[in-house]
C-alpha positions, 0 to 999 in steps of 0.5 A, a space after each residue: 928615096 921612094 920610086 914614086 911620091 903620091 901626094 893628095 889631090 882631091 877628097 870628096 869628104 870631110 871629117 866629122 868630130 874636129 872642133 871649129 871644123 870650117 875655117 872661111 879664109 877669104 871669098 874663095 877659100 875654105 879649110 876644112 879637116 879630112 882624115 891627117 890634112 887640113 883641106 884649102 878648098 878653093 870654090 871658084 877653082 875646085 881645087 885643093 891644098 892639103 895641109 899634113 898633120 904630124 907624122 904620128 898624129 893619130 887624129 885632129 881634135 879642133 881647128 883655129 885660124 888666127 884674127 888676121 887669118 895668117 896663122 893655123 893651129 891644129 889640135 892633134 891627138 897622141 902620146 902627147 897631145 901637141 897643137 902645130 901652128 902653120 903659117 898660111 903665107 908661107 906655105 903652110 910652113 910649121 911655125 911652132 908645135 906646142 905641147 905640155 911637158 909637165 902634165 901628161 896630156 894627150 888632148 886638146 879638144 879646143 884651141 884659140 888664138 887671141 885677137 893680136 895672134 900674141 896669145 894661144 890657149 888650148 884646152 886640155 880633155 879628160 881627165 886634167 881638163 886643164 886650159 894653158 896659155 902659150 905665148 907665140 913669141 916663145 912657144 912656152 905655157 905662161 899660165 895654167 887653170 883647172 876649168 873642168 871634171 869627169 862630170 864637167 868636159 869642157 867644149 869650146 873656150 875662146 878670146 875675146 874679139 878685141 881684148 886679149 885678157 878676157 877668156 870664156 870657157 863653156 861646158 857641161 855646167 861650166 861657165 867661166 870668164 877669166 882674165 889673163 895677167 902676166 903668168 896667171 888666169 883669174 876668174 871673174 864673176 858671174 852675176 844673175 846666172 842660178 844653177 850654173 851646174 845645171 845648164 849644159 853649154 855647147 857653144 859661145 861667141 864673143 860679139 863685142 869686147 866684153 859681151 858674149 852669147 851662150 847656147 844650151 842644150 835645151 836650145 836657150 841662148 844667154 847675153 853676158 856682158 861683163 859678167 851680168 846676164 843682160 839678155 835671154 832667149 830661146 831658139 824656138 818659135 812659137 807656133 802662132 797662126 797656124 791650125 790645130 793639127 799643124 801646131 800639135 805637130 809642132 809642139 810634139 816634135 819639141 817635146 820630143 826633142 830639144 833644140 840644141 844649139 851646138 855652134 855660134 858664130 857672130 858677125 857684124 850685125 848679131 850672130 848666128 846659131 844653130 837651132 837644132 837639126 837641121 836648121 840655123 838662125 839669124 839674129 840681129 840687135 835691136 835699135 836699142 843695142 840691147 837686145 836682139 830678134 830673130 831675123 831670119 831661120 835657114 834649113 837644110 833642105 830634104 835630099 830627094 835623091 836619097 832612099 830617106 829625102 828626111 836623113 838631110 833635114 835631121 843632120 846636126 850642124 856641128 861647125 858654122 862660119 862667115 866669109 870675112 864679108 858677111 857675103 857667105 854662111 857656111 855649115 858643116 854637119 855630123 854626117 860630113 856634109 859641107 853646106 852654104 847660103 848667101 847672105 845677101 840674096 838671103 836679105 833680098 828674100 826677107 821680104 818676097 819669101 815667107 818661108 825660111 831660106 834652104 841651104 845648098 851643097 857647098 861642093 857635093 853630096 858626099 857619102 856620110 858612112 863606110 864606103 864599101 866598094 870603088 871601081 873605075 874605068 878606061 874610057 871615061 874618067 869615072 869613079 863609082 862607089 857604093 856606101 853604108 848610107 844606101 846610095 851609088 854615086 859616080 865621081 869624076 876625077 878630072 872636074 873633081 865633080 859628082 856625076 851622078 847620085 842615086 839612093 837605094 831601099 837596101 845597101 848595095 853591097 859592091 859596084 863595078 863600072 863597064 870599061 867604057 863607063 857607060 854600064 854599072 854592076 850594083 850588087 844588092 842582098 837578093 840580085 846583081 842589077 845591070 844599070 847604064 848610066 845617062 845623063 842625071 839618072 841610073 837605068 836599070 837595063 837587066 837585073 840578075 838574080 844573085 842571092 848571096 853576091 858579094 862582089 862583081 869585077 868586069 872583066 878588062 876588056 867588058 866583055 865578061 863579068 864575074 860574080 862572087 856568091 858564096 865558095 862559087 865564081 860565076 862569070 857572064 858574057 856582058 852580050 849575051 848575060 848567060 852563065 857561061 863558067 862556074 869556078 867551084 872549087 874553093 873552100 871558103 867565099 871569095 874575099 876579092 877578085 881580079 882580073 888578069 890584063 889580058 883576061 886570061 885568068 882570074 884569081 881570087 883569095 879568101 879567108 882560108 888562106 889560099 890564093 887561086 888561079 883560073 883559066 877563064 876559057 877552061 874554067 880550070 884551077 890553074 893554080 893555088 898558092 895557100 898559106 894557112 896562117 894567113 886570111 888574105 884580105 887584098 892582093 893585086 897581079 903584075 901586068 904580065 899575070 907573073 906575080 900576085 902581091 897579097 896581104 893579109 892579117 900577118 901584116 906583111 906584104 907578099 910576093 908570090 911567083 910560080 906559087 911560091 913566096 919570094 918576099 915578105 916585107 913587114 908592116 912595122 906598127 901599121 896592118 896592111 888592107 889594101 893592094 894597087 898595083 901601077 898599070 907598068 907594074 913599077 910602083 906597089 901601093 899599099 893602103 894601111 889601117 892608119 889610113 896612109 899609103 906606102 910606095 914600093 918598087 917592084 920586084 920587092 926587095 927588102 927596102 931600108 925605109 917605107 915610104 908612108 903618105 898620110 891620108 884617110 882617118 880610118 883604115 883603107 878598105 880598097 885602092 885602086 890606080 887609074 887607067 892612066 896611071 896619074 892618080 890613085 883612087 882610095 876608100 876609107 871606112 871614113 866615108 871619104 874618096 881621096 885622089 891621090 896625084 902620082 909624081 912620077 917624074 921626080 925620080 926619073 919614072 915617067 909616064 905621060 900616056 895621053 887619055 883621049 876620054 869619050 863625051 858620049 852619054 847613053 839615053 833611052 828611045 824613049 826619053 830621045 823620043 820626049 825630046 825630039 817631041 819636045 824639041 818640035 813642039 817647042 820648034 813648033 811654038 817658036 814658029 807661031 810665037 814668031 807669026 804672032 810676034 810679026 803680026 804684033 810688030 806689024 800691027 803696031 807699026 801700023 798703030 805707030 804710024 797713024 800715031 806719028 802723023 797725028 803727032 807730026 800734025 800736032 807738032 808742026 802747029 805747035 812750033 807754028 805758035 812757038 815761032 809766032 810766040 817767038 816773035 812777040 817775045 823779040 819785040 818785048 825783048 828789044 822794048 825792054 832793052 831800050 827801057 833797061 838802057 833808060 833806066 840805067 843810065 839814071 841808075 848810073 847817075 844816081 849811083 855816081 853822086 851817091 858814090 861821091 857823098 860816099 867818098 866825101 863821108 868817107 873822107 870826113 869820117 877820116 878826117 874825124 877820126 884823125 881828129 879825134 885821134 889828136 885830142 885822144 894824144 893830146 888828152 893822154 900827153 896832159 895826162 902823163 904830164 900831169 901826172 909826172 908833175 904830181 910824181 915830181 912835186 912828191 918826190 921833192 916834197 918828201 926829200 925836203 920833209 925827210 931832211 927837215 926831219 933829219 935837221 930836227 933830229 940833229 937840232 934836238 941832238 946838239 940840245 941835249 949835248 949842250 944840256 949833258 955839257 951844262 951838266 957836267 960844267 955845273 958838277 965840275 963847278 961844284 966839284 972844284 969848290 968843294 975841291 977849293 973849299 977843302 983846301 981853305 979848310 985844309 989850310 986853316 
C-alpha cells in the first residue's frame, strides 16, 4: 500500500507518432494518446480521463474506437505486441488483451474494429507484416495473410463502413482488398491501377460499402469501387489567375515539395484529406454520384507568437476526425499539436471569404520539443516552462489554461517564476533576463548579463536568487539586483540547486559526485557530502534542511543525513531522473526514464513493493509538488507537462491547506496611461455620441410628429369616406337581401317540383327495374325448364333406345339358339336313320 496515490489530472501535450491518434467520441469528447494513457478531453468542461496502458507497455502504437463508439482498442508496444480493447461505458474497464501466441510480434502498428464491433484486425510491423483477424466474442485469431515486406511496411488497414467482409490494407507499394470468409482472407482483384509497386500509400477511408479513397505520397487521391479505379485526382490546385511572380512561386514550392496526403477521413458529404503541411481539403460528390470537387481548403494559420510565425504552417497533419455530427474537424499534427474548425460556420463562409479557412488550437499551444526547466510559485497557480522550441509559456494549473506564451531568437536554457508570480527569471547562452508578467505579455524589466548560466532558482522567500555559471554560484538581492555572494568552491558546474525552506542554506550537486551545502549569509561551505561513483542528477531537501534525497546515475534513491548515507533504495529495471519532495516532507516522489512516478514515505525504508504510476513517454527531466501540496507538476523530454492530483486522504494522510491565490496583475505606467487615455477618449466619444444621439431622437421626434399630424389628417378623411362608403354598402346589402329572398323562394319552388319529378323518376326507375328483374326470372325459369325438359326427353329416349338394343340382342340370341337347335335336330334326325338304317341291314 502507497502512502499516497498520484493520479494524472491534467496534460498539456499529446503525442506524436500513434496511428488514428484523434478519436471524436461525441460533441464534447476527444481521445487523444499522451505518453501510457489515452486522454478523454472534454472541451466544454476542460477536464480530463485518463485511460492507463498496460503496466509494461513501452508505448502506444495505433488507436480505434469501435462503429457505435463503445469499445477502445490500443495498440501497445512490448516483448509481445498486444492490442487492450476498453470499455468506454464501464469505466474504461479492460475488456479483452489480444495478442499472437504463434508468431513472435512485437507490433501493431494499425488496429480496426469492423462496423458490428464483431471483428478486430491488427496489422503486424516489421519484419512479419502479418494482419490478424480477432473474433470479440472469443478474443482468438481466426485468420491470418501476409500483406507486407521489409521494403513494403504497411500504414493503415481498415473494414469497410457497412460491410464486415471487406478489408483494405494500404502501404509502401501496397494496396490489397481482402475479403474475410470463415477462417480465411482472400484477395480480391485490382482492376485499372499499373504499377502498383510504385505508388506510395499513406492512407485510406471507406466512404460507402464497397468504395474506398486512396492518398500517395505525391499528393494523388484514387476511387476505388469494388476493385475498379473509377475516379483520379490531385490535391494540388493549379495556379490560375494570379500574376507571374505569385504563381513561379507557387510552383517552386511544389516542386520543391510534394504534397502528401498522410490521413482521410470520410463523412457524409465526401471526405476530407490532408494536402501537405499544413493544410486540408474538402471534397464533396458531385450531382452525378460519380466523382468528386474540391469544395473547401483549410490551413493552419502562422503562430505570430512563435520566434518563426511560418513553424505552424509546415506542421504536417498526421491524424483527422469529425464529430458524429459533421459539426467539428478536428487535426493533430507531428509536432503534438491539437487544432480544430467548424464545419458549419466554414459553409457559411463559402460564399463571403475567398480565401481558405484557418484552424484554431483546440486547447492550446503546446510545447513541440524537450521541455528544459519547470518552476512554480506560492501565490498564484502558475507553472512556468521553457523548451527546445524557443519559447517560455506560463500555465495555470487550476483553469487547466495557458497564460502566457512568448517565442525567443535563442533557446531559454532554465526559467524561474518569483514566489509571488508576478516576475520570471529566463536564463539565455549570454544573459539572465528579469521579465514580469502582465496581462498577455512578457516585460523585459532587467537583464543580467550571465555568460555561460545554467540554472537560477528564486529563493523561498523571492528575495534572493541564485544563478549557476560555470563551478561558480552567484546569488542577488531580487531588490536591490547587486551581486552580494559568490559560492566558489565546487569542482565541477552545478547540475541542480535548491533552496533551503527557510533560506538558510543552498545546496547543489553535480557530476563530481559531491553534494554541497552553503550558508547563505556567510557564503560559507557548510557541508559536503561525495560520493564518487555516483553523477547525481536530482536531489530534493526535507522541510527541516535535516535530509537530502539524491539520485544519480547508479540508479538508486539516497538518503543522506549529517553527510552520511542512511538508505539506498534500488530502482529495480528503471533509473531514477528526477526528486519532489512533499512540503510536509511525508511523501517521496520520484520521476523514472520510463516516464512514471514512484511514491515513497519518508524516512526511507526498505519498502517491499514500489509503487509506480504511469505517465510520460520519455524519461522525466524535473518534477516539482505545489505550494499546496495537491498536485505534482512533471516534465518530459516528450515536450509534455503532466498535473498529476495527489489523493492523500485514501490513506488517512490529510492535507487540506486552503490557498487564497492573488488576482492582481502588473501593468506598466505606461500601458495604464494608454488606457486611461483610451479610456477617456473613448469616455469622451460616448459623451458626443450621446448629445449627437439626443439631438437625433429629438429632431426625429420632431420629423415624427409633423408626420403623425399629417397622417392623423390623412387618416381621419379616409375613415370619413370609409364610413360613408359604409353606408351605401348597407343599403346595397339590404336591397340584396330583399332581391336574394326573392329569388329563393323561386328557387325553392323550382327545386321543390324538380325534387318531385325526381322522386317519381326514381320510383319509375324502380318500378322498371323490379320489372325487368321479373321478366329477367321468368326468362331464366323457362330457360331451366326447358332445359330440364331436353334432359328428361334424353334421358328417356336413351333408356328406351338401350333396351330396344338389349331386346334385339336377346331376339338375335334366341334366333341363333332356335338355328343351333335345328341343327343338331337335323344331325340327330340323320343320325338315327343311319343308326335305323344299319339296324334293318343288320337284321337282313
Amino acid at each position: 500500500m502507497s502512502v499516497a496515490d498520484a493520479e494524472p489530472h491534467f496534460v498539456f501535450g499529446v503525442q506524436a507518432g500513434v496511428a488514428n491518434s484523434l478519436i471524436s467520441l461525441d460533441e464534447q469528447n476527444i481521445i487523444f494518446p499522451f505518453g501510457n494513457n489515452a486522454v478523454c478531453f472534454n472541451i466544454e468542461e476542460k477536464c480530463q480521463q485518463f485511460i492507463p496502458a498496460t503496466q509494461k507497455s513501452q508505448g502506444m502504437l495505433a488507436l480505434a474506437v469501435s462503429g457505435n463508439r463503445r469499445y477502445l482498442a490500443v495498440s501497445e508496444r512490448g516483448e509481445k505486441g498486444t492490442v487492450t480493447v476498453y470499455d468506454l461505458q464501464e469505466k474504461n474497464r479492460k475488456r479483452h488483451v489480444l495478442s499472437v501466441e504463434d508468431v513472435p510480434v512485437q507490433e501493431f502498428v494499425s488496429v480496426a474494429f469492423s462496423h458490428d464491433s464483431e471483428y478486430l484486425i491488427g496489422q503486424s510491423g516489421a519484419p512479419h507484416w502479418t494482419l490478424f483477424c480477432w473474433t470479440l466474442q472469443k478474443p482468438t485469431v481466426i485468420a491470418t495473410i501476409k500483406t507486407g515486406a521489409l521494403s513494403n511496411p504497411i500504414y493503415q488497414v481498415s473494414f469497410s463502413p457497412e460491410d464486415n467482409t471487406r478489408i483494405c490494407v494500404c502501404g509502401h507499394g501496397v494496396f490489397k482488398l481482402l475479403h474475410h470468409t470463415v477462417g480465411e482472407l482472400k484477395p480480391s482483384k485490382i482492376k485499372k491501377l499499373d504499377n502498383v509497386e510504385f505508388h506510395n500509400f499513406l492512407s485510406h477511408a471507406w466512404v460507402s460499402e464497397s468504395q474506398v479513397i486512396l492518398g500517395t505520397d505525391t499528393g494523388q487521391l484514387l476511387a476505388f469501387e469494388s476493385g475498379v479505379l473509377c475516379w483520379e485526382a490531385n490535391v494540388i490546385t493549379k495556379p490560375s489567375m494570379l500574376d507571374s511572380e505569385s504563381r513561379e512561386k507557387q510552383e517552386e514550392a511544389v516542386a520543391v515539395q510534394l504534397p502528401r496526403v498522410t490521413v482521410i477521413t470520410a463523412y457524409s458529404k465526401g471526405f476530407a484529406c490532408s494536402a501537405g503541411p499544413g493544410m486540408v481539403c474538402l471534397f464533396e460528390r458531385t450531382q452525378d454520384g460519380d466523382n468528386y470537387r474540391k469544395t473547401r481548403e483549410i490551413r493552419i494559420p502562422s503562430d505570430t507568437r512563435c520566434h518563426d510565425p511560418s513553424q505552424a504552417e509546415r506542421q504536417e497533419i498526421i491524424s483527422m476526425c469529425i464529430s458524429p455530427t459533421e459539426a467539428t474537424l478536428s487535426t493533430s499534427t507531428d509536432l503534438g499539436q491539437l487544432y480544430c474548425i467548424n464545419l458549419i460556420d466554414t459553409e457559411m463562409s463559402k460564399v463571403k471569404e475567398g480565401g481558405p479557412a484557418q484552424f484554431e488550437f483546440l486547447t492550446h499551444a503546446f510545447h513541440w520539443s524537450t521541455i528544459t526547466s519547470l518552476s512554480t510559485c506560492v501565490l498564484k497557480p502558475l507553472i512556468a516552462t521553457s523548451s527546445r522550441d524557443l519559447s517560455v509559456r506560463v500555465w495555470n494549473f487550476k483553469t487547466n489554461i495557458l497564460e502566457l506564451y512568448k517565442g525567443f531568437a535563442e533557446e531559454p536554457l532554465s526559467v524561474a517564476l518569483h514566489p509571488s508570480g508576478l516576475s520570471l527569471l529566463v536564463v539565455f547562452v549570454e544573459r539572465v533576463t528579469w521579465m514580469n508578467l502582465l496581462i498577455d505579455d512578457f516585460r523585459i524589466f532587467k537583464e543580467f548579463s550571465m555568460k555561460g548560466c545554467a540554472e537560477c532558482v528564486f529563493s523561498n522567500g523571492g528575495h534572493m536568487f541564485a544563478a549557476v555559471i560555470r563551478k561558480t554560484i552567484h546569488i542577488y538581492s531580487t531588490t536591490t539586483f547587486e551581486n552580494i555572494l559568490d559560492l566558489a568552491d565546487q569542482s565541477t558546474m552545478a547540475r541542480s540547486i535548491l533552496w533551503s525552506e527557510d533560506d538558510r542554506m543552498l545546496v547543489s550537486c553535480g557530476l563530481d559526485g559531491v553534494i554541497y551545502t552553503w550558508d547563505t549569509h556567510s557564503g560559507q561551505l557548510a557541508s559536503e557530502c561525495a560520493h564518487k561513483s555516483c553523477k547525481y542528477t536530482n536531489f530534493s531537501i526535507s522541510p527541516d534542511s535535516s535530509t537530502i534525497f539524491a539520485v544519480g546515475t547508479d540508479c538508486t534513491l539516497k538518503e543522506i543525513q549529517d553527510n552520511q548515507i542512511l538508505t539506498e533504495v534500488p530502482a529495480n529495471t528503471v533509473t531514477y531522473t528526477a526528486l519532489a519532495l512533499s512540503r510536509q516532507g511525508a511523501v517521496l516522489f520520484c520521476g523514472t526514464t520510463a516516464g512514471s512516478v514512484t511514491v515513497m514515505r519518508c524516512p526511507l525504508g526498505k519498502p517491499k513493493t514500489l509503487f509506480e504510476f504511469q505517465g510520460h513517454a520519455g524519461p522525466i527531466t524535473k518534477m516539482v509538488v505545489t505550494f499546496d501540496d495537491q498536485f505534482l507538476l512533471t516534465i518530459s523530454e516528450d515536450g509534455s507537462l503532466l498535473i498529476w492530483k495527489i489523493i492523500w486522504n485514501r490513506y488517512g494522510l490529510m492535507w487540506d491547506r486552503k490557498m487564497c491565490y492573488l488576482e492582481e496583475i502588473l501593468i506598466t505606467k505606461a500601458d495604464l496611461e494608454r488606457k486611461n487615455n483610451t479610456m477617456q477618449e473613448l469616455n469622451t466619444r460616448v459623451q458626443v455620441l450621446n448629445i449627437e444621439n439626443q439631438f437625433q431622437l429629438r429632431r426625429k421626434d420632431m420629423e415624427h410628429q409633423r408626420k403623425f399630424k399629417g397622417m392623423t389628417v390623412k387618416f381621419t378623411q379616409h375613415i370619413e369616406s370609409l364610413e360613408n362608403s359604409n353606408k351605401d354598402l348597407v343599403a346595397e346589402k339590404e336591397q340584396l337581401e330583399l332581391d336574394h329572398k326573392a329569388l329563393m323562394k323561386e328557387v325553392m319552388e323550382e327545386h321543390t317540383r324538380e325534387r318531385k319529378l325526381s322522386q317519381e323518376y326514381v320510383s319509375s326507375r324502380v318500378l322498371e327495374l323490379k320489372s325487368q328483374r321479373e321478366v329477367d326470372e321468368v326468362k331464366q325459369e323457362l330457360r331451366r325448364t326447358e332445359e330440364s325438359h331436353r334432359r328428361e326427353t334424353d334421358e328417356l329416349t336413351g333408356g328406351y333406345e338401350s333396351k330396344l338394343k338389349e331386346i334385339l340382342l336377346k331376339l338375335q340370341q334366341c334366333e341363333d339358339e332356335s338355328q343351333q337347335q335345328r341343327g343338331e335336330y337335323e344331325l340327330m334326325i340323320q343320325m338315327i336313320e343311319h343308326d335305323a338304317d344299319k339296324e334293318i341291314l343288320d337284321l337282313r
